[in-house]
CHARMM internal coordinates of N, CA and C (Angstrom, degrees):
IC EDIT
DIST 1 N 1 CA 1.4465
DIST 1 CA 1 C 1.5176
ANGL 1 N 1 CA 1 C 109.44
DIST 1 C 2 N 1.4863
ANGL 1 CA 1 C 2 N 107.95
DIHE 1 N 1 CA 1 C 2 N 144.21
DIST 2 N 2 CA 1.2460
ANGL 1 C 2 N 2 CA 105.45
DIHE 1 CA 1 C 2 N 2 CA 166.83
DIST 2 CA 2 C 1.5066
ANGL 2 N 2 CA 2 C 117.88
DIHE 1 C 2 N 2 CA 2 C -66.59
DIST 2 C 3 N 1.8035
ANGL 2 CA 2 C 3 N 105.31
DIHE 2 N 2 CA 2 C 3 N 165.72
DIST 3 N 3 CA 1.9368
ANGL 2 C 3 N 3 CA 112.32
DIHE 2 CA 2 C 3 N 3 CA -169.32
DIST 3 CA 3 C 0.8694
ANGL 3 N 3 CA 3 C 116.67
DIHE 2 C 3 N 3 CA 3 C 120.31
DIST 3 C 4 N 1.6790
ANGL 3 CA 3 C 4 N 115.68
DIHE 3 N 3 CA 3 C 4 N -59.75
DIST 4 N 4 CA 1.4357
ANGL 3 C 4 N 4 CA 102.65
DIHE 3 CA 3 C 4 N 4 CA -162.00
DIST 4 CA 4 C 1.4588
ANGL 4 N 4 CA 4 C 112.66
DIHE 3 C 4 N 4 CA 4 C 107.37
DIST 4 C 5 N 1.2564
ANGL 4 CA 4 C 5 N 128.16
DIHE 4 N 4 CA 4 C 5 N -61.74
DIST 5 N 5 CA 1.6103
ANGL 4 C 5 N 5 CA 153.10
DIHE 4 CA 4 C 5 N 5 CA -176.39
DIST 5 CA 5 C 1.1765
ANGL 5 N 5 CA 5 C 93.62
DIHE 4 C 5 N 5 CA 5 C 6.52
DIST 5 C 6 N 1.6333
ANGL 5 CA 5 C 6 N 143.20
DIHE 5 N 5 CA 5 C 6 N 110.28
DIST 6 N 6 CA 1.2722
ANGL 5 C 6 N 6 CA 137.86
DIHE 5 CA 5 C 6 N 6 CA 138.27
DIST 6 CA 6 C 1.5014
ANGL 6 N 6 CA 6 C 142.62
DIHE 5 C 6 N 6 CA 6 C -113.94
DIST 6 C 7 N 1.0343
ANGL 6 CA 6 C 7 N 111.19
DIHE 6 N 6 CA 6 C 7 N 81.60
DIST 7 N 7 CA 1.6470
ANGL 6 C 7 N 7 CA 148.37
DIHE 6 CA 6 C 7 N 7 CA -125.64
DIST 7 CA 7 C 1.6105
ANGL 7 N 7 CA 7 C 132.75
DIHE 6 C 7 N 7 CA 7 C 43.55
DIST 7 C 8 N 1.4463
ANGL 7 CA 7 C 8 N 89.27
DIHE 7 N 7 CA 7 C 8 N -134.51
DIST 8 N 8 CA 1.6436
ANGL 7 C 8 N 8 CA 85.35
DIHE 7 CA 7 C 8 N 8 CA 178.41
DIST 8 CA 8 C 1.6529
ANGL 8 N 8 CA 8 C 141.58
DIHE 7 C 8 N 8 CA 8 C -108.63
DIST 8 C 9 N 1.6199
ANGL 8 CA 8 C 9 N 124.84
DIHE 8 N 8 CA 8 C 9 N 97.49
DIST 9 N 9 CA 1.3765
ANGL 8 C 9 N 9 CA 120.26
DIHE 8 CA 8 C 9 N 9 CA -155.23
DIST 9 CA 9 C 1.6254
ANGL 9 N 9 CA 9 C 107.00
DIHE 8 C 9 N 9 CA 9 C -24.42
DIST 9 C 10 N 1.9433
ANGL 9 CA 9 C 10 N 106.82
DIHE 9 N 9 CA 9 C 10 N 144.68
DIST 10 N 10 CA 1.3013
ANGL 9 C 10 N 10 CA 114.57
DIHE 9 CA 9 C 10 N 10 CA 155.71
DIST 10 CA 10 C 1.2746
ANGL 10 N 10 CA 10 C 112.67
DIHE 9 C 10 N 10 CA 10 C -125.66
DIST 10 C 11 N 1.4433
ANGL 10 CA 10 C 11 N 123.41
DIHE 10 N 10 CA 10 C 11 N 143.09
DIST 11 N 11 CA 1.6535
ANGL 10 C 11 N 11 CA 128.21
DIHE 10 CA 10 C 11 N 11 CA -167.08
DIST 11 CA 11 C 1.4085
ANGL 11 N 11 CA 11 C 94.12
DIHE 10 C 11 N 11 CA 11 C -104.29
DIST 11 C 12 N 1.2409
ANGL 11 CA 11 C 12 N 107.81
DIHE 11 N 11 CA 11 C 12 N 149.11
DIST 12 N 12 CA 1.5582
ANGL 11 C 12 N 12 CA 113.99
DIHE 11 CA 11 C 12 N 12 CA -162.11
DIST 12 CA 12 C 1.8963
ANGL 12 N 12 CA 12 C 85.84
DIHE 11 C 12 N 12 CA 12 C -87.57
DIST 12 C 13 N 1.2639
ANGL 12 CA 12 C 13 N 128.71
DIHE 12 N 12 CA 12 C 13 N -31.03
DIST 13 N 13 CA 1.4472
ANGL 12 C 13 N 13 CA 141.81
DIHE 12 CA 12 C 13 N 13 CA -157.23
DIST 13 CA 13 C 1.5292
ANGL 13 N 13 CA 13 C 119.31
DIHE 12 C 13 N 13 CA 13 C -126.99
DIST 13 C 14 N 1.2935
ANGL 13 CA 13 C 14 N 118.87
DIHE 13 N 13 CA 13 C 14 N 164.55
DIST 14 N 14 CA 1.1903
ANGL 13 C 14 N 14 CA 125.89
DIHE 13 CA 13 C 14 N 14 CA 167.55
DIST 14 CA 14 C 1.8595
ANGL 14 N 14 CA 14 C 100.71
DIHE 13 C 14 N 14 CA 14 C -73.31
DIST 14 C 15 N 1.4098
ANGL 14 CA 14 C 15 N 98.26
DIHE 14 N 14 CA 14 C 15 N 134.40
DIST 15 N 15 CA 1.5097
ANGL 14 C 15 N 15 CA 120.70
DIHE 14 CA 14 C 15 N 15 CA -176.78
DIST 15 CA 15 C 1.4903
ANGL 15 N 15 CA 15 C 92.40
DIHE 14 C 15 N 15 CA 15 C -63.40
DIST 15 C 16 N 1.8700
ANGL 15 CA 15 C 16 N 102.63
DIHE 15 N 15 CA 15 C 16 N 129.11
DIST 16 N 16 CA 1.4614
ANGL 15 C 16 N 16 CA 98.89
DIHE 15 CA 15 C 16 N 16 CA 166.29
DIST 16 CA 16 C 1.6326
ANGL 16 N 16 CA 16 C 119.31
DIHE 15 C 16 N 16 CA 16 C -125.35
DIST 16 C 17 N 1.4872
ANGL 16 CA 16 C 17 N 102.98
DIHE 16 N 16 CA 16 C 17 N 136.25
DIST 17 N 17 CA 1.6289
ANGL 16 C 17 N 17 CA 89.69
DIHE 16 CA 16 C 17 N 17 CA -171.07
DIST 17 CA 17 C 2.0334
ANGL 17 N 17 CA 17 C 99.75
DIHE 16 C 17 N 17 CA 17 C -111.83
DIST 17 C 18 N 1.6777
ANGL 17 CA 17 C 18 N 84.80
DIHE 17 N 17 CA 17 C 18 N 149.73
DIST 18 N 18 CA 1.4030
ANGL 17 C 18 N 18 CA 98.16
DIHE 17 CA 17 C 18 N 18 CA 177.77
DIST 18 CA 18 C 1.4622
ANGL 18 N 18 CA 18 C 122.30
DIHE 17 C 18 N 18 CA 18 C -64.27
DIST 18 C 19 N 1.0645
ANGL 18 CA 18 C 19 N 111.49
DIHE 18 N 18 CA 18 C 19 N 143.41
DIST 19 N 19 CA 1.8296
ANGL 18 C 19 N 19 CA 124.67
DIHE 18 CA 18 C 19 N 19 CA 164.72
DIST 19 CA 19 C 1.3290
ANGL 19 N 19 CA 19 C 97.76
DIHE 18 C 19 N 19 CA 19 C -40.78
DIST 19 C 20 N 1.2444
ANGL 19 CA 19 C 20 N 121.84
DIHE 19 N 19 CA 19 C 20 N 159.02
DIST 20 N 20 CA 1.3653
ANGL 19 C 20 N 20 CA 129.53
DIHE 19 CA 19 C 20 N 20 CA 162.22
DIST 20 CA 20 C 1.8122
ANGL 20 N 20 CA 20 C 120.86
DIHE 19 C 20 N 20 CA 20 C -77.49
DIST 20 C 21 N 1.1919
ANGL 20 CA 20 C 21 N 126.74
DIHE 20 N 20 CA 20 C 21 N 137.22
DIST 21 N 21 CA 1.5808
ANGL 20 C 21 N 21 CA 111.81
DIHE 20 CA 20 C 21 N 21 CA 168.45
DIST 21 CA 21 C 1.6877
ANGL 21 N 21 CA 21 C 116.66
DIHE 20 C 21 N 21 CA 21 C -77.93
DIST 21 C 22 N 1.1336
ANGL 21 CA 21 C 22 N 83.67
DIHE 21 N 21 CA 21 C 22 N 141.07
DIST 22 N 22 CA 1.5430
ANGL 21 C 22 N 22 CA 89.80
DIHE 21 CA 21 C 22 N 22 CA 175.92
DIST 22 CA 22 C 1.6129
ANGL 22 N 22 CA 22 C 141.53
DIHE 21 C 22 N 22 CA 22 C -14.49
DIST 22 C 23 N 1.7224
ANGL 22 CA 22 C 23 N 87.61
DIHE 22 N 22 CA 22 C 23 N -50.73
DIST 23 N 23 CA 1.2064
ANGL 22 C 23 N 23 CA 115.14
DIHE 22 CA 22 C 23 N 23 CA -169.75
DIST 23 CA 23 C 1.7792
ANGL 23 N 23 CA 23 C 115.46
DIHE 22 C 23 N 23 CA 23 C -72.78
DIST 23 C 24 N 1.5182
ANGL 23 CA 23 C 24 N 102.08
DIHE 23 N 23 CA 23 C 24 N -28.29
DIST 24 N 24 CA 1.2664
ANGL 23 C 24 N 24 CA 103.77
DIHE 23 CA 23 C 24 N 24 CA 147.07
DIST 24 CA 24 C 1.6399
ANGL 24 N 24 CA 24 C 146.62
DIHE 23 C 24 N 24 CA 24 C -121.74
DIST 24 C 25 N 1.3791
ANGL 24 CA 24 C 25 N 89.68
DIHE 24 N 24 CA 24 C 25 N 46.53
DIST 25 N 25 CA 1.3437
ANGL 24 C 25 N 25 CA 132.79
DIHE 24 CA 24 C 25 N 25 CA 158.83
DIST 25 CA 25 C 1.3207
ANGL 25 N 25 CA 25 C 114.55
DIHE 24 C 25 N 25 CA 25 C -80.96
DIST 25 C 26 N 1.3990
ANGL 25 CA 25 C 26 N 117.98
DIHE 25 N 25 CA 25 C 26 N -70.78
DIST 26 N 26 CA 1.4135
ANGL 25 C 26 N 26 CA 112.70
DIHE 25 CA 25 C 26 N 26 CA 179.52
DIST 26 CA 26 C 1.6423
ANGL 26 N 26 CA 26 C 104.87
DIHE 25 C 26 N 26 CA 26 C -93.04
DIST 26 C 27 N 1.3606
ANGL 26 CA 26 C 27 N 126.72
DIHE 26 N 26 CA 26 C 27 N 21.71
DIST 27 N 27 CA 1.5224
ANGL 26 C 27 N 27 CA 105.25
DIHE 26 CA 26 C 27 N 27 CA 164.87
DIST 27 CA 27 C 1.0746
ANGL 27 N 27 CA 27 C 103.92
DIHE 26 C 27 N 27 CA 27 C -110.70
DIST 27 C 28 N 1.6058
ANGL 27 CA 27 C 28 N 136.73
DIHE 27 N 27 CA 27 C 28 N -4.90
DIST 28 N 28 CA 1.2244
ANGL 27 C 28 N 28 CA 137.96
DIHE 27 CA 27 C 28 N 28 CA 139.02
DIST 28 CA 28 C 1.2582
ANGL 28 N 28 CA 28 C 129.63
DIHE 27 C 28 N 28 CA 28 C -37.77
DIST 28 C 29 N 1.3587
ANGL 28 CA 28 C 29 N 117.86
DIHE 28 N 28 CA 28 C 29 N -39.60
DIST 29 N 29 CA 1.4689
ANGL 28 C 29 N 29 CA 145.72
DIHE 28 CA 28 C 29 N 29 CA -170.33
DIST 29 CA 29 C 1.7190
ANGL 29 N 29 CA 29 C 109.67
DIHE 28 C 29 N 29 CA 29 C -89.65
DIST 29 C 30 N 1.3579
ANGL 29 CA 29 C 30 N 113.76
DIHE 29 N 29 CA 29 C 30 N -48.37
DIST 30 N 30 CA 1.0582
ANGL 29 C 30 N 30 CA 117.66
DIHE 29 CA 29 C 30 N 30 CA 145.38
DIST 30 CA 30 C 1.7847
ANGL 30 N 30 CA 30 C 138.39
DIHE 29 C 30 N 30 CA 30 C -47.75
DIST 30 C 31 N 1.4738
ANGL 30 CA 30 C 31 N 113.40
DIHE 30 N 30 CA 30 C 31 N -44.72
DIST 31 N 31 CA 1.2667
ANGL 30 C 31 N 31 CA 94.90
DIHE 30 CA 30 C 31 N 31 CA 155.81
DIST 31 CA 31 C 0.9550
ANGL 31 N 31 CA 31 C 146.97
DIHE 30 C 31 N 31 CA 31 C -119.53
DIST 31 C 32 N 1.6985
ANGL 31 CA 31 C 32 N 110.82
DIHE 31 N 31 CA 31 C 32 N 25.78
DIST 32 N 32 CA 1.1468
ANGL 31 C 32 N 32 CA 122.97
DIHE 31 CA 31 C 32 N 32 CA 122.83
DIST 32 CA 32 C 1.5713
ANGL 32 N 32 CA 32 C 142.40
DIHE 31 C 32 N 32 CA 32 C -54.17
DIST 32 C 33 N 1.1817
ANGL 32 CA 32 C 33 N 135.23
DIHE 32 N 32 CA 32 C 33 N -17.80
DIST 33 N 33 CA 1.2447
ANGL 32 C 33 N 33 CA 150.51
DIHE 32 CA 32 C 33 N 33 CA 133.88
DIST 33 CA 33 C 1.8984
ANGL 33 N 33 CA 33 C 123.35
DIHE 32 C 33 N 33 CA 33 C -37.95
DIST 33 C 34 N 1.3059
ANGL 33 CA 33 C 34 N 95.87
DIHE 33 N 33 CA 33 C 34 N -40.67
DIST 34 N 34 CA 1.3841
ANGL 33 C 34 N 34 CA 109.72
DIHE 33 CA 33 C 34 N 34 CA -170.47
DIST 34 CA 34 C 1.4647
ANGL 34 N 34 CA 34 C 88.45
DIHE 33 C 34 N 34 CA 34 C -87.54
DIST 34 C 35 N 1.6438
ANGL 34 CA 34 C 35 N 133.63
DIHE 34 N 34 CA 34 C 35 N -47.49
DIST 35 N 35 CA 1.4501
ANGL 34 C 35 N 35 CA 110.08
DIHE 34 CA 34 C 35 N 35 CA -168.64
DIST 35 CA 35 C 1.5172
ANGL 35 N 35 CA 35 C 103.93
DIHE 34 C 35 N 35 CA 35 C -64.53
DIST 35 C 36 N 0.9687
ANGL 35 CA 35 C 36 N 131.43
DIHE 35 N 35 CA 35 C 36 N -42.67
DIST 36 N 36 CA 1.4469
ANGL 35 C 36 N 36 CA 149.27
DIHE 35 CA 35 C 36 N 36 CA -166.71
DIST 36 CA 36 C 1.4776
ANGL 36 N 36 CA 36 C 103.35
DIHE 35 C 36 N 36 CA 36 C -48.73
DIST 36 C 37 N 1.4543
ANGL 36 CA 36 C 37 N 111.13
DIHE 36 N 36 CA 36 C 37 N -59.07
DIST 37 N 37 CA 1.2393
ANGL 36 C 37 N 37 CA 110.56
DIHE 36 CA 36 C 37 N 37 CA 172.63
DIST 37 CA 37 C 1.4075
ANGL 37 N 37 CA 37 C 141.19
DIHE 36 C 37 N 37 CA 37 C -53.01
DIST 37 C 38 N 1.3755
ANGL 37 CA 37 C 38 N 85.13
DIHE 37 N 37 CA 37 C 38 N -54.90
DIST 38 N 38 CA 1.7450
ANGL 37 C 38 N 38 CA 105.32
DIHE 37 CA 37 C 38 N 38 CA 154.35
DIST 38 CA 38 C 2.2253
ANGL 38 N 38 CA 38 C 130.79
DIHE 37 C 38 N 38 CA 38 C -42.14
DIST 38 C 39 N 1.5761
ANGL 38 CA 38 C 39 N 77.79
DIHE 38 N 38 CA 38 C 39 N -40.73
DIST 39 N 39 CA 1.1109
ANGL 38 C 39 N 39 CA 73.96
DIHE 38 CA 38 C 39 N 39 CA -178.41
DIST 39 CA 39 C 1.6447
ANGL 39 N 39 CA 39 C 128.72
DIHE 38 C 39 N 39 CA 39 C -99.34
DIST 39 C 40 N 1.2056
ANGL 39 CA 39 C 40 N 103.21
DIHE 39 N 39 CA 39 C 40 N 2.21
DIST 40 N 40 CA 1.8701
ANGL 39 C 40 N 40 CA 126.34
DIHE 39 CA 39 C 40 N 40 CA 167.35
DIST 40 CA 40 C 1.3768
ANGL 40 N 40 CA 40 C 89.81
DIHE 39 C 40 N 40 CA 40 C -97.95
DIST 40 C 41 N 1.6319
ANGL 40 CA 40 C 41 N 145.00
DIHE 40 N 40 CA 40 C 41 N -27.04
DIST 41 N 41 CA 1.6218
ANGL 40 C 41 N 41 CA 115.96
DIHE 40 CA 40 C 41 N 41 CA 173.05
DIST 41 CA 41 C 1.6230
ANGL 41 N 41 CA 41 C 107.86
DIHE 40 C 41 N 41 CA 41 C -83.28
DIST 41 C 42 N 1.5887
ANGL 41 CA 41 C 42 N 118.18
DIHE 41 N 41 CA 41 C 42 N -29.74
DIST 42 N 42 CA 1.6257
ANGL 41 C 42 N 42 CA 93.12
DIHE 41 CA 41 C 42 N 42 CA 146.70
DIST 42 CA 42 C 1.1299
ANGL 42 N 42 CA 42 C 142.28
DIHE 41 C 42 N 42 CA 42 C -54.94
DIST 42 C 43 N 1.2774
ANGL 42 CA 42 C 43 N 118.32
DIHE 42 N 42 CA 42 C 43 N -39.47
DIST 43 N 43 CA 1.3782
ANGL 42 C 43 N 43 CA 128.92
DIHE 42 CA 42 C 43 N 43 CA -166.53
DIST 43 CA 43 C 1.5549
ANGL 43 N 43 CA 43 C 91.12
DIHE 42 C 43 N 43 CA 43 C -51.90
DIST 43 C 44 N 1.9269
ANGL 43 CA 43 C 44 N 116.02
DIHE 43 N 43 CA 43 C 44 N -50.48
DIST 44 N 44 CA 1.6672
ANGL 43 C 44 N 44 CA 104.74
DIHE 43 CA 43 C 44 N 44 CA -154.07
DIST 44 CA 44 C 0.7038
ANGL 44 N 44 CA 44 C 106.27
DIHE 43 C 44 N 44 CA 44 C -66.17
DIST 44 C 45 N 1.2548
ANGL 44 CA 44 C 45 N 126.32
DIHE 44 N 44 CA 44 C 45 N -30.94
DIST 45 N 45 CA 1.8022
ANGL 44 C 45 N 45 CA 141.98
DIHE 44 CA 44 C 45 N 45 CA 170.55
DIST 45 CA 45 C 1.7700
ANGL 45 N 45 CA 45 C 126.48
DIHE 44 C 45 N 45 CA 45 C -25.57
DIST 45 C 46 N 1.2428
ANGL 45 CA 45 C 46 N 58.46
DIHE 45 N 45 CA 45 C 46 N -66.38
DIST 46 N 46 CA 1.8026
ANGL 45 C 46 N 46 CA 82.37
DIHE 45 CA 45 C 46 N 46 CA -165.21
DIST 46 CA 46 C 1.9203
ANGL 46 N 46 CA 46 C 109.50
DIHE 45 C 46 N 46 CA 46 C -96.68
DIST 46 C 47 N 1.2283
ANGL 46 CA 46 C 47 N 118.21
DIHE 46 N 46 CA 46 C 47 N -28.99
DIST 47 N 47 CA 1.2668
ANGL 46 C 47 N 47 CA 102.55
DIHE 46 CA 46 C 47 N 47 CA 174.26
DIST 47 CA 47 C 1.2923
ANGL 47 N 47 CA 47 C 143.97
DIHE 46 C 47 N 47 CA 47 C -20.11
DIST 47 C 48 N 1.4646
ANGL 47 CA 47 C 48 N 104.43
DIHE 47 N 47 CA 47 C 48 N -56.42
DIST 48 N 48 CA 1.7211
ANGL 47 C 48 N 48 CA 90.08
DIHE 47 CA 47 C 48 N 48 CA 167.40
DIST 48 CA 48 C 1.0542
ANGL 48 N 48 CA 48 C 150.28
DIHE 47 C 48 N 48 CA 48 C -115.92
DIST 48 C 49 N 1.5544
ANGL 48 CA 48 C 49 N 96.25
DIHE 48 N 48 CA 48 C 49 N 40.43
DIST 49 N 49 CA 1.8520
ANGL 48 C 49 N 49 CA 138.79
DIHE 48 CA 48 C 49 N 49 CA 146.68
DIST 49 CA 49 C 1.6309
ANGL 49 N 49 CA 49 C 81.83
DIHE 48 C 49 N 49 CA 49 C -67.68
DIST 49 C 50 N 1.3001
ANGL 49 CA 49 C 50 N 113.54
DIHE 49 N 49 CA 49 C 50 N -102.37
DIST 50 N 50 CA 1.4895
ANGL 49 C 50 N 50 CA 120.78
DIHE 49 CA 49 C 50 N 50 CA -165.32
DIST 50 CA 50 C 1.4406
ANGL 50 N 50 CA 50 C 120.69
DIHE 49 C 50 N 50 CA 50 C -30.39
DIST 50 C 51 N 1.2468
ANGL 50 CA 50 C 51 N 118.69
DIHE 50 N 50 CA 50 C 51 N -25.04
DIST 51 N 51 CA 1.4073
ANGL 50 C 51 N 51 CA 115.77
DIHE 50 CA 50 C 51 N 51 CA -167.97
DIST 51 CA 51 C 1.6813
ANGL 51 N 51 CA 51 C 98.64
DIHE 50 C 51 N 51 CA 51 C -94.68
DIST 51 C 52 N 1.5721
ANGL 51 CA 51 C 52 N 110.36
DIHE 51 N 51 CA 51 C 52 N -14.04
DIST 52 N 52 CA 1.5162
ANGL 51 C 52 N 52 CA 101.21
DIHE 51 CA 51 C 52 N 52 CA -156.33
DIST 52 CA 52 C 1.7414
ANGL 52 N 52 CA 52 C 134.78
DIHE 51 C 52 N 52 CA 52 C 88.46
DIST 52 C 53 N 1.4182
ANGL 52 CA 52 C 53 N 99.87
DIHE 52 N 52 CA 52 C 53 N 13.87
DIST 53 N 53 CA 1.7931
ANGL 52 C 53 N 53 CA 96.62
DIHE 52 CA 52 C 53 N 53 CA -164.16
DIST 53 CA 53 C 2.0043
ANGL 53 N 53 CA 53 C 82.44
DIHE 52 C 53 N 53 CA 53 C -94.56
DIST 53 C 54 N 1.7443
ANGL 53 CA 53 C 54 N 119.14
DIHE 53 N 53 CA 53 C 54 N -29.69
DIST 54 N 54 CA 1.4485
ANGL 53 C 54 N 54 CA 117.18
DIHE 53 CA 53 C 54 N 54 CA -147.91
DIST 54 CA 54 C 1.6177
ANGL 54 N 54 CA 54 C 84.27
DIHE 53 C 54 N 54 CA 54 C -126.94
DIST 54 C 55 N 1.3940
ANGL 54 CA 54 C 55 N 112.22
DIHE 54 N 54 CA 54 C 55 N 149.14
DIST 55 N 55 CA 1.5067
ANGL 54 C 55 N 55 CA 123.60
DIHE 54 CA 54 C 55 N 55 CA 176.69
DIST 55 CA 55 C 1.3729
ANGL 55 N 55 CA 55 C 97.27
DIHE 54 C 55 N 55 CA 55 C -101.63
DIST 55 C 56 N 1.1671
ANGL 55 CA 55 C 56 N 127.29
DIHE 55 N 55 CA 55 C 56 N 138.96
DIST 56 N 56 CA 1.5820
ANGL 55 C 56 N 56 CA 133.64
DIHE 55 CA 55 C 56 N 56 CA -179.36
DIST 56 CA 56 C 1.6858
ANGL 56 N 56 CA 56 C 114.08
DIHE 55 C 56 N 56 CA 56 C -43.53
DIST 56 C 57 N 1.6934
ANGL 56 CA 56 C 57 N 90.58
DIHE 56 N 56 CA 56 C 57 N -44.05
DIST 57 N 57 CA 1.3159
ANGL 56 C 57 N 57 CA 94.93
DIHE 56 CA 56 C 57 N 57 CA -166.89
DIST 57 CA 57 C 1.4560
ANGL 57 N 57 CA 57 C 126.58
DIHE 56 C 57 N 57 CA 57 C -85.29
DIST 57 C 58 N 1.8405
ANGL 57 CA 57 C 58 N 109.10
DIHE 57 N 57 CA 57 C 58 N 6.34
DIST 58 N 58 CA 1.4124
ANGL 57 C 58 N 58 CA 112.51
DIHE 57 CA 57 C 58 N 58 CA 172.47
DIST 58 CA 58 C 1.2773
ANGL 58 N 58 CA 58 C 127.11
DIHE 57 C 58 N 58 CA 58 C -56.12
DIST 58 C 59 N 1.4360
ANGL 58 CA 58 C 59 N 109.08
DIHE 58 N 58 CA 58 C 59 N -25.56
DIST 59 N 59 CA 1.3476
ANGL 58 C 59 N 59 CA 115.99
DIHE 58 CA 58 C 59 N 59 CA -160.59
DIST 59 CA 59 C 1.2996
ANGL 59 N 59 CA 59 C 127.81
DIHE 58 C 59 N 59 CA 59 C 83.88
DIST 59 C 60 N 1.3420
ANGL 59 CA 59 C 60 N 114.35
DIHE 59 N 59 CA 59 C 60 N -171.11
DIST 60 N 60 CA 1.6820
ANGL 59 C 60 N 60 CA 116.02
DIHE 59 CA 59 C 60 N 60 CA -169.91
DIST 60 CA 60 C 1.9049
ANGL 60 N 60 CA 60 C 99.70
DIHE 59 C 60 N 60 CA 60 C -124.78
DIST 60 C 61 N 1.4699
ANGL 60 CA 60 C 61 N 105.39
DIHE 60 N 60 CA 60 C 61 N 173.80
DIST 61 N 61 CA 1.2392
ANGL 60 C 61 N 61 CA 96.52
DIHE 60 CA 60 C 61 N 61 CA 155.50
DIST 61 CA 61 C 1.7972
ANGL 61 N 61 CA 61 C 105.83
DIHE 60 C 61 N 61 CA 61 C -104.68
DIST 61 C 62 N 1.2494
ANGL 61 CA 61 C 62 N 126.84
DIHE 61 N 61 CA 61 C 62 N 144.43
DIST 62 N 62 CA 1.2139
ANGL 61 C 62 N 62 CA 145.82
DIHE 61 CA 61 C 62 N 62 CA -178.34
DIST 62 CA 62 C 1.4322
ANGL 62 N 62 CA 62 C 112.02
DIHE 61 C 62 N 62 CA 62 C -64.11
DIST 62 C 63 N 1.0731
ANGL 62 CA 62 C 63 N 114.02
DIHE 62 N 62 CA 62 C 63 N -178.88
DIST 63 N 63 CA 1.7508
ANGL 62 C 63 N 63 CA 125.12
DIHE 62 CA 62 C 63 N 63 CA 167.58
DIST 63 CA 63 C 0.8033
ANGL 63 N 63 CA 63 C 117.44
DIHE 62 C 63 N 63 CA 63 C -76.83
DIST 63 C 64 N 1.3041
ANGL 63 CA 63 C 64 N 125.60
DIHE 63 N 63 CA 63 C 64 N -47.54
DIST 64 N 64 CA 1.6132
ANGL 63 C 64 N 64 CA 136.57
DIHE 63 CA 63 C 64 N 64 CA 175.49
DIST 64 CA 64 C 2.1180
ANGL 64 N 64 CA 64 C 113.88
DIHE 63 C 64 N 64 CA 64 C -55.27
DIST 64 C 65 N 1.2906
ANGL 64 CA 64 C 65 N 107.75
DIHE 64 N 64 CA 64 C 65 N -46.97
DIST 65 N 65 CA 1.4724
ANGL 64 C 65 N 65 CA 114.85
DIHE 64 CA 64 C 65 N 65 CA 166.22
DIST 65 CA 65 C 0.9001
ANGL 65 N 65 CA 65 C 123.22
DIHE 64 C 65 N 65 CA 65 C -68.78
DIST 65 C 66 N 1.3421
ANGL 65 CA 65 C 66 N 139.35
DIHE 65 N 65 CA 65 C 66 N -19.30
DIST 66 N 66 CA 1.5328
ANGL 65 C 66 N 66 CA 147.56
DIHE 65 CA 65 C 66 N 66 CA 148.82
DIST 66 CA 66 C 1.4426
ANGL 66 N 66 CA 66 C 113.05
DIHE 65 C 66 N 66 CA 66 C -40.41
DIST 66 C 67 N 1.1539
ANGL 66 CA 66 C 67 N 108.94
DIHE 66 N 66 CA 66 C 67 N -26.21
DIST 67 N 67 CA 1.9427
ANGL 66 C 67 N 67 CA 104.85
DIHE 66 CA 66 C 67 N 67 CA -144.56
DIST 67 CA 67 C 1.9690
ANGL 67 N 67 CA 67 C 88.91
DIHE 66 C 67 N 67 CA 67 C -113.61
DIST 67 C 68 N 1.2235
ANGL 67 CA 67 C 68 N 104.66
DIHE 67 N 67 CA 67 C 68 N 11.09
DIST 68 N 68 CA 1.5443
ANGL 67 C 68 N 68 CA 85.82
DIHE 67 CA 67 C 68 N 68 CA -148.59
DIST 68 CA 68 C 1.4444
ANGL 68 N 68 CA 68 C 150.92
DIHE 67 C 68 N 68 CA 68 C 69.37
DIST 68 C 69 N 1.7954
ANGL 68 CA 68 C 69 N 110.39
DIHE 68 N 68 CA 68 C 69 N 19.61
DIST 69 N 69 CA 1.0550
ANGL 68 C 69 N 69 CA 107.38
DIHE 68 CA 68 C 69 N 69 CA -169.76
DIST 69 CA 69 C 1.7980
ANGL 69 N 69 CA 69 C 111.38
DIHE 68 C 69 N 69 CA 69 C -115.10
DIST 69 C 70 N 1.0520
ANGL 69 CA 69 C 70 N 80.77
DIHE 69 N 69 CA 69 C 70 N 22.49
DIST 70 N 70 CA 1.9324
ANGL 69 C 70 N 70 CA 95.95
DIHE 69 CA 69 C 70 N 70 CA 175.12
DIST 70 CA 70 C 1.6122
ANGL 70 N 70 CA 70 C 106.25
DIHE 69 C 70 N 70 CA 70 C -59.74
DIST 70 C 71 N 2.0035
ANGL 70 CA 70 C 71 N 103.69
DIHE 70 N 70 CA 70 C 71 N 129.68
DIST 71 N 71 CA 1.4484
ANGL 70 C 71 N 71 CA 107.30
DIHE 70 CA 70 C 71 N 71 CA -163.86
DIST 71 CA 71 C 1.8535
ANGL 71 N 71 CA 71 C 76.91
DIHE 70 C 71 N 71 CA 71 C -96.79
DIST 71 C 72 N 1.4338
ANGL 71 CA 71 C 72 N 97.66
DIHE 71 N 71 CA 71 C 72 N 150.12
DIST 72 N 72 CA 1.5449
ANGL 71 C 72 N 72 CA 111.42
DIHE 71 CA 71 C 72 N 72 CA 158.47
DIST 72 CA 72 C 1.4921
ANGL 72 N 72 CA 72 C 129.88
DIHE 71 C 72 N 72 CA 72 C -89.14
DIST 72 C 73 N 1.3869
ANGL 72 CA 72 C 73 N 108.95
DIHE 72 N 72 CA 72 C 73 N 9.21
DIST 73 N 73 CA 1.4937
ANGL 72 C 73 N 73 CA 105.48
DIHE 72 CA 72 C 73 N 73 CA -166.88
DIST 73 CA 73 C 1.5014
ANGL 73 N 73 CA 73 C 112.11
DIHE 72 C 73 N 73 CA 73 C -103.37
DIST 73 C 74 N 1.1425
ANGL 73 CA 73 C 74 N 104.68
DIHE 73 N 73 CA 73 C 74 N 23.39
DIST 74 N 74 CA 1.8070
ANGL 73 C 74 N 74 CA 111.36
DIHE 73 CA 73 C 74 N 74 CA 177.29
DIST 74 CA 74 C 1.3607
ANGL 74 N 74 CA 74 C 99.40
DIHE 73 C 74 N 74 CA 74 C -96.63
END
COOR INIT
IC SEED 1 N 1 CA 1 C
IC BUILD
């Protein structure tokens, strides 16, 4: 067989793992921040779909109905 494999590794030591660098320290932190965010600007979004108060399929009111510019002739 290919490898080589001749039995089973022994570590002379207890396995040691490195500190983290900084840099992904705070880019961890960073996008964690960003899911976070993301996911409370869905939440406002979507809540009451999710909660049950709004049926998906009601719809929204638009930009145009905001402003007062809703035509009556439909």
């Amino acid at each position: 067989m290919a490898g080589g494999h001749h039995g089973p590794k022994t570590y002379s030591g207890p396995i040691h793992i490195h500190p983290p660098r900084a840099v992904h320290k705070w880019g961890a932190k960073l996008l964690g921040a960003t899911m976070w965010f993301w996911v409370f600007y869905r939440l406002k979004n979507d809540a009451p779909v999710l909660f049950g108060f709004r049926h998906p399929w009601d719809g929204h009111h638009g930009h145009h109905e905001a402003h007062g510019e809703h035509k009556e002739e439909h």
